[in-house]
C-alpha positions in Angstrom: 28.2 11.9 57.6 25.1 11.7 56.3 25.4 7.7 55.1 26.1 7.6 59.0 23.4 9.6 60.2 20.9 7.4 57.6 22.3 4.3 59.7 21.9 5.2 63.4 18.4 6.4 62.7 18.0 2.9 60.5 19.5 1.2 64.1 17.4 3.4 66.3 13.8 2.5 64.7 15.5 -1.0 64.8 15.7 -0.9 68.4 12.5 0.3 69.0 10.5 -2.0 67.1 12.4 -4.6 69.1 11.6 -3.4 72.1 7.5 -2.7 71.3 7.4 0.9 71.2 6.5 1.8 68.0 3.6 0.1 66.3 4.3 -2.1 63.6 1.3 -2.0 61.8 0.5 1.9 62.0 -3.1 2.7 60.4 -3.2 5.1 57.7 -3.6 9.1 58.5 -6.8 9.2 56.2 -9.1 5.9 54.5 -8.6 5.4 51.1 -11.6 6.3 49.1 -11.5 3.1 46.9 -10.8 1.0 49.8 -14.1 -0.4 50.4 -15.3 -1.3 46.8 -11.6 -3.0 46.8 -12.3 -5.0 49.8 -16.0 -5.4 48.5 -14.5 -7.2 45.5 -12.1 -9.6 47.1 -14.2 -10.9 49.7 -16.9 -11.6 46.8 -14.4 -13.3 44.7 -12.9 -15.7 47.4 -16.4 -16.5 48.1 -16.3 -18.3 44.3 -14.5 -21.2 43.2 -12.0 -21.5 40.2 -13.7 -21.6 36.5 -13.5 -24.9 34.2 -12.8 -23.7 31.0 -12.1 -25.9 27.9 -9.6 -25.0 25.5 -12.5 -23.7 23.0 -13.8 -21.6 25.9 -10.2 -20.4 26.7 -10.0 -19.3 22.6 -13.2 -17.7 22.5 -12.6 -15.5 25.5 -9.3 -14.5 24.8 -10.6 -13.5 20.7 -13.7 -11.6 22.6 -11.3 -9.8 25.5 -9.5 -8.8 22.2 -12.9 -7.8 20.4 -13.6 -5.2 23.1 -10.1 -4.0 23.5 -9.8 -3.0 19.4 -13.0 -0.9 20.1 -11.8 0.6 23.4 -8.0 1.8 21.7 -10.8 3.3 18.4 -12.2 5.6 21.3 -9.2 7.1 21.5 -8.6 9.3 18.7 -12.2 8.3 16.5 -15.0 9.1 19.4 -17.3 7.0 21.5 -20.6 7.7 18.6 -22.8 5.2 19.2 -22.5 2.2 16.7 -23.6 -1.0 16.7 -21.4 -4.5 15.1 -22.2 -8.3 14.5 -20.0 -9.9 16.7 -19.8 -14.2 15.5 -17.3 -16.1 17.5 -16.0 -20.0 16.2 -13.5 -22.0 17.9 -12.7 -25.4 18.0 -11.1 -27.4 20.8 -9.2 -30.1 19.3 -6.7 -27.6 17.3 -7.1 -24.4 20.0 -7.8 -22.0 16.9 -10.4 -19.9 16.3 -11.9 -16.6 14.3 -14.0 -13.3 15.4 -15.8 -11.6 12.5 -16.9 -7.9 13.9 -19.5 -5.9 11.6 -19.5 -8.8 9.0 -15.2 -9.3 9.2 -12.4 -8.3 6.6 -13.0 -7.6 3.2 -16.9 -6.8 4.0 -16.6 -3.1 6.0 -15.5 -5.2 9.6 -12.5 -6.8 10.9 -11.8 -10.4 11.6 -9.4 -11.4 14.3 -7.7 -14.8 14.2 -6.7 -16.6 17.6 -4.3 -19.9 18.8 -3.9 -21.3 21.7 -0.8 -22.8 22.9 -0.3 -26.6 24.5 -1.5 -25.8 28.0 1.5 -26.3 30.5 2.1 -26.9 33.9 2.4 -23.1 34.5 -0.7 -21.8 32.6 -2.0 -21.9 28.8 -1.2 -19.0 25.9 -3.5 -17.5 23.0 -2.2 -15.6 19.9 -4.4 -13.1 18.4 -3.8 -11.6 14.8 -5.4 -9.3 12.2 -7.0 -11.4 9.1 -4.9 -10.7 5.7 -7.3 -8.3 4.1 -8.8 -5.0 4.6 -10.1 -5.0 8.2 -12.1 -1.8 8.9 -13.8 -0.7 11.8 -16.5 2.0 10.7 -14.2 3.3 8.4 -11.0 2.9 10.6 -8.7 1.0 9.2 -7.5 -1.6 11.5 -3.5 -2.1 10.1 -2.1 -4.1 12.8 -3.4 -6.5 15.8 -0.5 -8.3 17.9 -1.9 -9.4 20.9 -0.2 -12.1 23.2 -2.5 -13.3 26.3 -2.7 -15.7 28.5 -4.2 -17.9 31.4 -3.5 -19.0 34.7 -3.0 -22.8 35.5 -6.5 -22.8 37.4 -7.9 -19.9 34.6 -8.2 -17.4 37.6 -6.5 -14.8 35.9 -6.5 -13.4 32.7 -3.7 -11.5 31.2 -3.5 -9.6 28.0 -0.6 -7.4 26.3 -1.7 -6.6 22.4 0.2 -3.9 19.8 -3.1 -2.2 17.8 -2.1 0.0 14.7 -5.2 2.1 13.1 -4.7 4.3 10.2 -6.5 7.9 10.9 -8.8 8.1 7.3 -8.3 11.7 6.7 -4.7 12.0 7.6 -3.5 8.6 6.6 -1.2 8.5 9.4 -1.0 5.3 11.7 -1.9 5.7 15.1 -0.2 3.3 17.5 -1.7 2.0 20.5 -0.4 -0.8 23.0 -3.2 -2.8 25.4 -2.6 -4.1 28.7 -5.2 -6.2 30.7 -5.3 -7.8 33.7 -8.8 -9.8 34.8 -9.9 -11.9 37.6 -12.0 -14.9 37.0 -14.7 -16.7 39.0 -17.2 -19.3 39.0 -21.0 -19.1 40.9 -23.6 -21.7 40.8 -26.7 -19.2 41.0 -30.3 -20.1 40.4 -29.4 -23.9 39.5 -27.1 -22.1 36.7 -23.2 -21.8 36.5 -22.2 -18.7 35.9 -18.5 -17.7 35.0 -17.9 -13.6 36.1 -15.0 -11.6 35.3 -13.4 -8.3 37.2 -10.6 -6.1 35.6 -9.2 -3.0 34.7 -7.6 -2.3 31.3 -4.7 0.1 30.2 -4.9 1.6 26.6 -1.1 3.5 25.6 -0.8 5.6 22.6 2.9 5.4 20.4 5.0 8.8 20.7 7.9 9.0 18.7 9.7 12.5 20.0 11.6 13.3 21.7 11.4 9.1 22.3 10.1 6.6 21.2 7.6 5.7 23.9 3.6 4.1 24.5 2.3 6.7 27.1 -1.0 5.7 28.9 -4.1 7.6 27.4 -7.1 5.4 29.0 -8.2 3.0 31.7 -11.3 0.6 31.3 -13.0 -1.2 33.9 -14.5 -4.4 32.5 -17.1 -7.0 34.1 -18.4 -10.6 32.2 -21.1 -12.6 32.9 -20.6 -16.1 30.8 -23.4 -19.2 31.4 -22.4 -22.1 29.1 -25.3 -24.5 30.8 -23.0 -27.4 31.3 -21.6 -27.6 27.2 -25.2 -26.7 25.6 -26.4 -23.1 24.9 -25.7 -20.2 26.9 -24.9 -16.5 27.0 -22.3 -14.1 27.5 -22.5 -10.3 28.5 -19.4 -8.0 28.8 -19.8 -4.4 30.6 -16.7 -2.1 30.0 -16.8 1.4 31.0 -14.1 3.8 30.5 -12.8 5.7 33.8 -10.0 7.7 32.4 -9.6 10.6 31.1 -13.2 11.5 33.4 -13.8 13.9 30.5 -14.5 10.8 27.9 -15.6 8.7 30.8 -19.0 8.4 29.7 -18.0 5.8 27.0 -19.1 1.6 27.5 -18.5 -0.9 25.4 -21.5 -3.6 24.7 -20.9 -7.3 24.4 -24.1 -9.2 24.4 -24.4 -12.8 23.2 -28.5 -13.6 24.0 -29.6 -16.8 25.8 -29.2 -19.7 23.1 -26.8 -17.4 21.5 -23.8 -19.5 22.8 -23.1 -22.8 22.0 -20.5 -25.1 23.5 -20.2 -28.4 22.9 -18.7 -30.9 20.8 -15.0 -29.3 21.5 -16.9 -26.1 19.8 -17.6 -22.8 21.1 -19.5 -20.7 19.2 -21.2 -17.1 20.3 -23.2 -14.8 17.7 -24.3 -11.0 19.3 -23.4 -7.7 18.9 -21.1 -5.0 20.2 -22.5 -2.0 21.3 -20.0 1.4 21.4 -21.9 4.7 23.0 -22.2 6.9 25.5 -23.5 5.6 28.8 -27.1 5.4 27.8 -27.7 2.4 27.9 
């Protein structure tokens, strides 16, 4: 009876849209509060045009998106103190590989992060990131484990990231177990006489539980915004903005990336970026 009762109402609503009297697009009881920042940032973006990476570009992102997601899962567990790295960037086009040394890279108190990038398809265009072999440390974290698999849209409009991160705790020598997910939009503006390349997207951090399964439960979220101005292949710069919203009681924390003007350098099939990474509280 009740399948039956579940189909004449199914048939009656049916009818009634058929026949006009109910509305098809009802409006909601109550306007979203995010609503109008999420209509805000659509209309801006369709108001842009498609970026025009090159492959060195495409590596030197992707190693840089995995730069600042490292530091966001070390928030987690090790605080948001404020600390300060060397960030240097190198790619090259013509082999899509590349290397990010943070606070002077493995085997010298930071971490270096390797990166590949896939034969670009019809579909889109992959990059590998790894862990160098050596000890890779993050102000005394130990960084055990980077697996991250991104990739790119056919046009480079969208940025996707999915990355395993291991840290060992240094007083309990235990491995903590973090898995990143990232999803960005990018854009392209000629402003000023300058092209600018912008980014907009939001960023899940999970952390490993074993009992009573095994299973990455989300612990974070990160809002992240890029400025990037390569001047036509010479030098350039490149700003990244990522604050944590998630939980609100750590949401203070924002992540640094800032590559001066001059400080970027892409030409030749090279890309090359040398700046910091700044990790605080919002005071800055």
């Amino acid at each position: 009876m009740k399948t039956r009762k579940h189909n004449l109402n199914a048939i009656a609503v049916g009818v009634a849209l058929a026949m006009g009297s109910l509305p098809v697009l009802a409006a909601p009881p109550v306007p979203n509060p995010a609503s109008a920042g999420a209509l805000a940032i659509m209309a801006a973006e369709r108001a842009t045009t498609a970026p025009s990476f090159n492959r060195a570009e495409q590596t030197g992102l992707c190693l840089i998106e995995s730069v600042v997601s490292l530091l966001a899962a070390r928030t987690n567990d090790f605080g948001c103190a404020k600390r300060v790295y060397d960030l240097s960037v190198f790619t090259t086009d013509n082999d899509g590989i590349g290397q990010a040394e943070i606070g002077g890279g493995v085997d010298a108190g930071g971490t270096t992060l390797k990166a590949s990038l896939s034969p670009t398809v019809s579909i889109g265009t992959r990059c590998k990131v790894d862990e160098a072999a050596g000890i890779n440390l993050l102000s005394g974290v130990p960084v055990v484990n980077v697996d991250g698999t991104h990739g790119w849209s056919r046009t480079n409009e969208i940025f996707n990231s999915h990355a395993l991160i291991d840290l060992r705790d240094p007083q309990t020598k235990s491995i903590n177990k973090y898995k990143e997910v990232n999803i960005k939009d990018y854009f392209k503006q000629v402003l000023n006489g300058k092209s600018w390349e912008f980014d907009w997207g939001l960023e899940d951090i999970k952390k490993n539980r074993t009992l009573p399964v095994n299973f990455y439960y989300p612990v974070q979220k990160w809002m992240d915004l890029s400025w990037y101005n390569h001047e036509n292949g010479g030098e350039g710069q490149l700003h990244v903005r990522k604050y944590q919203m998630i939980p609100k009681s750590a949401s203070a924390c924002q992540i640094n990336v800032d590559v001066p003007e001059g400080g970027i350098f892409n030409g030749s099939g090279e890309f090359e970026a040398t700046g910091t990474v700044t990790v605080g509280p919002r005071l800055f």
